[in-house]
Structures are given as C-alpha cells and as structure tokens.
C-alpha positions as CSV (number, residue, x, y, z in Angstrom):
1,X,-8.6,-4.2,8.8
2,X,-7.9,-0.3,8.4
3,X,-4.3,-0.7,7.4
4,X,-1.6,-3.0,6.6
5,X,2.6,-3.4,6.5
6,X,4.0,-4.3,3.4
7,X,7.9,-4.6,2.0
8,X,8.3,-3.9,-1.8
9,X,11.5,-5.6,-2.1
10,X,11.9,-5.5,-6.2
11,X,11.2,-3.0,-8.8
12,X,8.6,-5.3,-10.5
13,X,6.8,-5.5,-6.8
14,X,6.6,-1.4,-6.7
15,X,5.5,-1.5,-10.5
16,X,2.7,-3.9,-10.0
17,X,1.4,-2.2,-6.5
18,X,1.2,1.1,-8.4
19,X,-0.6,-0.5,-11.3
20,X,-2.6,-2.5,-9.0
21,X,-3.4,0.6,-6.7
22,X,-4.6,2.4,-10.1
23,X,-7.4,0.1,-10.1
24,X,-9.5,0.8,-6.8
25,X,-11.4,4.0,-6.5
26,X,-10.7,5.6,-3.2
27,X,-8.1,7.2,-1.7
28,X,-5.1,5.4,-1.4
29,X,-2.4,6.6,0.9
30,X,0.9,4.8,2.2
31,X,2.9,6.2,5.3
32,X,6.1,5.7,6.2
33,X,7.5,8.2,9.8
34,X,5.7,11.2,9.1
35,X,5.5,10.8,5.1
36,X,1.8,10.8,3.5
37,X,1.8,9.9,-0.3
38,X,-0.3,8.9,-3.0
39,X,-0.1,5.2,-3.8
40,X,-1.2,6.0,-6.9
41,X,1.7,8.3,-7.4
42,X,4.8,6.9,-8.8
43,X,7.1,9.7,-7.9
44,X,5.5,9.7,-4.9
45,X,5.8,6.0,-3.9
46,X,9.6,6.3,-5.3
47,X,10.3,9.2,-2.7
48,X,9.9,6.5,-0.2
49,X,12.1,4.5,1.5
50,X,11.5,1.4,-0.1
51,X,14.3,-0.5,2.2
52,X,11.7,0.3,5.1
53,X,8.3,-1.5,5.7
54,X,5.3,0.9,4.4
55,X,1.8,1.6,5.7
56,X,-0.8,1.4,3.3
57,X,-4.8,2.4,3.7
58,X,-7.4,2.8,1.7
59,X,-10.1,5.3,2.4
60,X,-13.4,3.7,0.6
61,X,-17.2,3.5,2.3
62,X,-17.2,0.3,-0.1
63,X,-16.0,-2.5,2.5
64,X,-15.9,-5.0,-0.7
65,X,-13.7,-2.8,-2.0
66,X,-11.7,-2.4,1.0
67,X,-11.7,-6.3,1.6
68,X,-10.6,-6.8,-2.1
69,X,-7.6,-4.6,-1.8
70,X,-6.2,-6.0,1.2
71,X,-6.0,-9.0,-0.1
72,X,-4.0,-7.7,-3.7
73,X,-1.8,-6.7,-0.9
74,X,-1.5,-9.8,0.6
75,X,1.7,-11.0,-1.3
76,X,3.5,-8.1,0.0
77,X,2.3,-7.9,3.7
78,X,4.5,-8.2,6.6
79,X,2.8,-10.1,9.9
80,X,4.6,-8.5,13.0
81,X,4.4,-9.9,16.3
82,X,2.1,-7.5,17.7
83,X,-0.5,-8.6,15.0
C-alpha cells in the first residue's frame, strides 16, 4: 500500500494523527488537490481542509515501518469503491 484516504472528523482525531505521525521516521506527507504538507506539521495539517478526505504517504525504505503506519491509520481510513 503506497497511500491511503483518511477523514479526521474531530479535533482529538487531528491531535492524535499528529502525535502519532511524530513517531515514525520518514517522511510523512498528506495531500489534498494540489496541497503537499508535512504530517508532522500542525500548522500545516490545520491549513487543510479537514471537511475533505486527505491523502497520506509515507516515504520509508523500512516496509515494517511502512506496514505499521498504515495500520495506526487504520481507524481513520476511508474504503472507496474503486479500492
């Protein structure tokens, strides 16, 4: 899995995927249109339209990390139809 949808719907959900983000070494970037920020950025992650699903990636040559990451997200992912 490269990437993943998520919906941070509370302020305590944004809170805890910052803190959580801090955690992991590797880049970690979210998207949202043509927007690239930091996860680890709380101004950045607060520029965002948090109303609006978010891309999130991590950029590690550690797949354990990777893996383990993707699933802290897991609470927060959104499963399109596509998928």
């Amino acid at each position: 899995m490269s990437k993943c949808k998520i919906q941070l719907n509370l302020i305590s959900d944004i809170n805890e995927f910052i803190q959580g983000c801090q955690y992991y070494t590797g880049e970690i970037e979210i998207t949202q249109g043509r927007q690239v920020v930091n996860a680890k950025s709380t101004l950045g992650v607060y520029s965002l339209d948090l109303s609006q699903l978010i891309d999130v990636h991590i950029h590690t040559d550690r797949t354990d990390v990777a893996e383990d990451f993707y699933k802290f997200l897991a609470k927060w992912e959104v499963k399109s139809i596509d998928d």
